[in-house]
N, C-alpha and C positions, 0 to 999 in steps of 0.2 A: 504494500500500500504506500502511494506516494511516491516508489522510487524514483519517478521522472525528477522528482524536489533533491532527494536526497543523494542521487549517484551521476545527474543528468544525462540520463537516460533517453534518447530517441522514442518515438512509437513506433518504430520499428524495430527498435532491439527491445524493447517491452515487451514483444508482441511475438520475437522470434522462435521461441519456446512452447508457445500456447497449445494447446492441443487439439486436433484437430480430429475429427470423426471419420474415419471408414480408412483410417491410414496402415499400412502392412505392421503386423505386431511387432517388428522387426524397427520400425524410427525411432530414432533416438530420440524423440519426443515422448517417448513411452516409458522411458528409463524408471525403473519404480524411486532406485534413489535421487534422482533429480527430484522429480516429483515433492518424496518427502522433505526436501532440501529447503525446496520453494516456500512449502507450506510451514518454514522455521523446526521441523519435527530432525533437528542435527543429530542426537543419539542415534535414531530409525536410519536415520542415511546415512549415516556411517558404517551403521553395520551391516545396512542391505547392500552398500556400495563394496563392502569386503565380501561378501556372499555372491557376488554379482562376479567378482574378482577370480574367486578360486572356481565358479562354473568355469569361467573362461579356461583357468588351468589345466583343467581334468579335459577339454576340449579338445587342448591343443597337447596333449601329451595323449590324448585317446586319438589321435589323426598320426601323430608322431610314430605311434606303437603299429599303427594299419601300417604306415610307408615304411618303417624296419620291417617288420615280418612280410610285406612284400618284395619288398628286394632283396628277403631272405633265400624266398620262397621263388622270385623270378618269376612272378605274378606281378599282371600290371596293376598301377595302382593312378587313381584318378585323384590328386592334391583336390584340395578345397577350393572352389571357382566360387567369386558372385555371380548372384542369381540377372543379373539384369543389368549387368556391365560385363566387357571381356577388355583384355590389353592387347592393345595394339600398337603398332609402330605408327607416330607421327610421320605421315610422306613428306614433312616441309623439314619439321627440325630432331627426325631420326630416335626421336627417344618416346619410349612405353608411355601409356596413358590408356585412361580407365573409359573407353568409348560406350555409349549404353548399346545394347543391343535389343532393346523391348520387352516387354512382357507387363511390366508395371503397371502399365495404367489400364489395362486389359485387366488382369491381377484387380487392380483397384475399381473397376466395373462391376466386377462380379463379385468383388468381396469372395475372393476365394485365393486363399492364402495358406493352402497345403504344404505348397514350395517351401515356405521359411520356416529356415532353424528355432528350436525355442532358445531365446541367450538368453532371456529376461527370467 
């Protein structure tokens, strides 16, 4: 309340955050600790932000564990892709970038959101 007084804040970085309805569970606008953060509840987000932390850990060491035992095993093994981006080479200045490739707002049509991981 207020912040535009007390941080001078824009209405557009006020507003950057907001939540918005029918968005992939997956925005970082959903983040529960943000959330709690916003609403001054600092205990809760703190500790939902460390539970939030080690999902991520157990994530990326359960993807870590697939690609050893696959190139154990000389099985291919498919890394982790976004869902609605791929990387591509820049044709002008040669270097990778996150180009969309669709899906999203299709996804966001029909509210159907099977595709996405739970991180939250």
């Amino acid at each position: 309340k207020y912040a535009e007084n007390m941080y001078y804040f824009s209405e557009l970085a006020l507003t950057l955050n907001a939540p918005e309805s029918g968005t992939a569970p997956t925005d970082s606008r959903r983040r529960p600790d943000q959330r709690l953060m916003e609403n001054g509840r600092w205990d809760e987000a703190n500790a939902e932000k460390q539970r939030l932390e080690e999902k991520q850990r157990i994530s990326r060491k359960r993807r870590e564990a697939e690609a050893a035992r696959a190139t154990e095993d000389g099985t291919p093994y498919d890394p982790y892709k976004p869902l609605w981006f791929e990387r591509k080479k820049d044709p002008i200045t040669q270097e990778l970038a996150h180009v969309y490739k669709g899906g999203y707002w299709e996804s966001k049509e029909k509210q159907d959101w099977t595709l996405c991981p739970d991180i939250f």
